[in-house]
N, C-alpha and C positions, 0 to 999 in steps of 0.2 A: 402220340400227340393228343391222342382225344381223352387218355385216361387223364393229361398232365392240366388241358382246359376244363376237365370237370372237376378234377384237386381244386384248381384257384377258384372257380364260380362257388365251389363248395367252402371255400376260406373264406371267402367273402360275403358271404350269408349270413353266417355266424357270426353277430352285432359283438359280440365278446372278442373276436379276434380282430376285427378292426379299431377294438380300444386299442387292445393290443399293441396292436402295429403302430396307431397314433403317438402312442408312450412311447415306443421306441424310435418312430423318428423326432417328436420332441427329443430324445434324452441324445439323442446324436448330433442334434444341432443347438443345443442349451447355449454353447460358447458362441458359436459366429452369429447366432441368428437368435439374439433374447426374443425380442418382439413377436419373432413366428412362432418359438417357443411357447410362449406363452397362450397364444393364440388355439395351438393346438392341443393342449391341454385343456383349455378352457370348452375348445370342441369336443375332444373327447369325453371328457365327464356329462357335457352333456350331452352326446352321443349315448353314455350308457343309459343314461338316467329317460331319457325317451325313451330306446329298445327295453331297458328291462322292466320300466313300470309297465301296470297293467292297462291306463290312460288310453295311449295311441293303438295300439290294436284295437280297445271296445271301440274306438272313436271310428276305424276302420271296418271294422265288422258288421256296425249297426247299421250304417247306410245300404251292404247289400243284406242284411237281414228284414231289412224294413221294408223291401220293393217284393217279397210273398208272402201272404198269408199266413201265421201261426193255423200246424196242422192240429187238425181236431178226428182222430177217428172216431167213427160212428161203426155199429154194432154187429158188420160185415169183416173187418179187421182185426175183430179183438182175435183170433187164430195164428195171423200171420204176423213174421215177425216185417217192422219198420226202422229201419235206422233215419232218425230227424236229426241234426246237427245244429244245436243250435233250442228251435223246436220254443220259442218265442222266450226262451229263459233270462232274465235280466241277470 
C-alpha cells in the first residue's frame, strides 16, 4: 500500500505526466464534452509552459534566497570545503 501511494505522489510531481494525463482525459471526452475539451487543453498547455520555463521556479527561489545573506568566506575557510546552493548567483 505504501509503495502504490508513493508511485502516484511520484506521478504526480512530474509536471510532464500531468500534461499527460490532461491530453488523455481531453482526448476521451472530445465528443460528449467540447467545451471541457477544450478547456483542458487550453490548461494543459499552459500547464506545461509554466512548469517547463525557467520564469516560475526563479520567481520562487528568489524570495527564500533573498531572506540570507550572500555568503562571503573570509581567509579562515579557504581549507574547507562549503557547499552554497544558490550562493547569491543570478
Amino acid at each position: 500500500m505504501i509503495f502504490f501511494l508513493k508511485w502516484v505522489i511520484n506521478f504526480f510531481i512530474i509536471p510532464l505526466n500531468v500534461f499527460w494525463l490532461l491530453i488523455i482525459f481531453a482526448f476521451l471526452w472530445r465528443n460528449s464534452k467540447p467545451k471541457r475539451t477544450r478547456n483542458i487543453i487550453y490548461f494543459s498547455v499552459f500547464w506545461l509552459v509554466i512548469t517547463g520555463t525557467k520564469f516560475v521556479p526563479d520567481l520562487l527561489v528568489y524570495g527564500l534566497e533573498k531572506q540570507y545573506p550572500t555568503f562571503m568566506p573570509d581567509s579562515s575557510l579557504f581549507n574547507k570545503p562549503v557547499i552554497v546552493l544558490g550562493g547569491g548567483s543570478v
